[in-house]
C-alpha positions in Angstrom: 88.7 27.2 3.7 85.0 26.6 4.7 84.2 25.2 1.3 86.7 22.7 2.1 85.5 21.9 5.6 81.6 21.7 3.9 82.7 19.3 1.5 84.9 17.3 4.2 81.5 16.6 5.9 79.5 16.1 3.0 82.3 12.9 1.8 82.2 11.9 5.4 78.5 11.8 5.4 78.6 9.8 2.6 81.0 7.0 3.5 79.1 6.8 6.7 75.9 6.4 4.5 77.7 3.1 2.3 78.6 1.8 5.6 75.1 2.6 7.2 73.4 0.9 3.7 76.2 -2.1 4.5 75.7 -2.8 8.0 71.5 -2.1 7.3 72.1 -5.1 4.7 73.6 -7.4 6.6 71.4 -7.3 9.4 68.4 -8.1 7.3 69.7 -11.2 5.7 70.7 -12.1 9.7 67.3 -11.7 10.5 66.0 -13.7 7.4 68.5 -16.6 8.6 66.9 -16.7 12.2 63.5 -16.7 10.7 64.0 -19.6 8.3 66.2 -21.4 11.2 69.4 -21.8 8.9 72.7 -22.4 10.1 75.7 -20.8 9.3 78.0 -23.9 8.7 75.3 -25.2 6.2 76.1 -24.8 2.7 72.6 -25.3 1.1 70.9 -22.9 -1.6 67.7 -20.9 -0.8 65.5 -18.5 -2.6 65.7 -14.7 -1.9 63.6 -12.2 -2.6 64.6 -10.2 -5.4 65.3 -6.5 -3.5 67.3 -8.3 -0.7 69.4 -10.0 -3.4 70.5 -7.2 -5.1 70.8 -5.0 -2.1 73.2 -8.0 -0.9 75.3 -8.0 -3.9 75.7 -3.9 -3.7 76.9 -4.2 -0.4 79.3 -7.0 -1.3 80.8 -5.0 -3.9 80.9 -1.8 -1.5 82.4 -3.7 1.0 84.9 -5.2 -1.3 86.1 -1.9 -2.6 85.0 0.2 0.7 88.5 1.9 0.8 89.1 2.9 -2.6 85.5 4.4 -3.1 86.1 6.3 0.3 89.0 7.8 -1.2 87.2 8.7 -4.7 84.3 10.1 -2.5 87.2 12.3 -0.5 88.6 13.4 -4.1 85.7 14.0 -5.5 84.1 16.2 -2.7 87.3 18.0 -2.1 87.6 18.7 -6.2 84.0 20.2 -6.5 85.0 22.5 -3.5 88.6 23.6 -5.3 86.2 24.1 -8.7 83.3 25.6 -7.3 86.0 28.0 -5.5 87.2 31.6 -6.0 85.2 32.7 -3.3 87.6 34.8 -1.5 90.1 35.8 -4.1 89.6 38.9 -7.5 88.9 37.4 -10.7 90.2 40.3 -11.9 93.3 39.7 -14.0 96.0 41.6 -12.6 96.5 44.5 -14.9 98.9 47.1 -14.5 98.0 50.2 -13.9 98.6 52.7 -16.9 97.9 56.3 -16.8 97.9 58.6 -19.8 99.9 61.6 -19.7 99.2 64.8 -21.5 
């Protein structure tokens, strides 16, 4: 049962990290907005830099598909701890006990 609760944290660590990486995103093309005085009603094309534009199209894509990658995070997480298990049961196969008589 604690394998399960490890990996419960570990996917919830995770999501928290896309949404951290999302949130750290956006607030760096905010600040490059208010340091080049644009306007958010204006519909004009500008240069990026290179990192910032492909850190803004990962975080569009995680934020587009935030809930179903949450989930496979979840699965997968939760499906490493049921393969890695066997922790507290035999892996003995059951054998019947046969004793030899005289």
């Amino acid at each position: 049962m604690l394998k399960y609760l490890i990996a419960a944290i570990a996917a919830g660590f995770l999501i928290l990290a896309m949404f951290g990486f999302i949130w750290k995103t956006e607030g760096e093309m905010r600040q490059l907005a208010r340091e080049q005085g644009w306007e958010i009603e204006q519909d004009r094309g500008t240069k990026l830099p290179g990192g910032l534009l492909q850190r803004i199209s990962i975080a569009n894509l995680l934020r587009t598909y935030s809930i179903p990658i949450s989930v496979l995070l979840v699965g997968l997480c939760l499906g490493v701890a049921f393969w890695m298990g066997g922790g507290s049961g035999s892996t003995d196969v059951a054998r019947p006990d046969v004793t030899e008589e005289p």
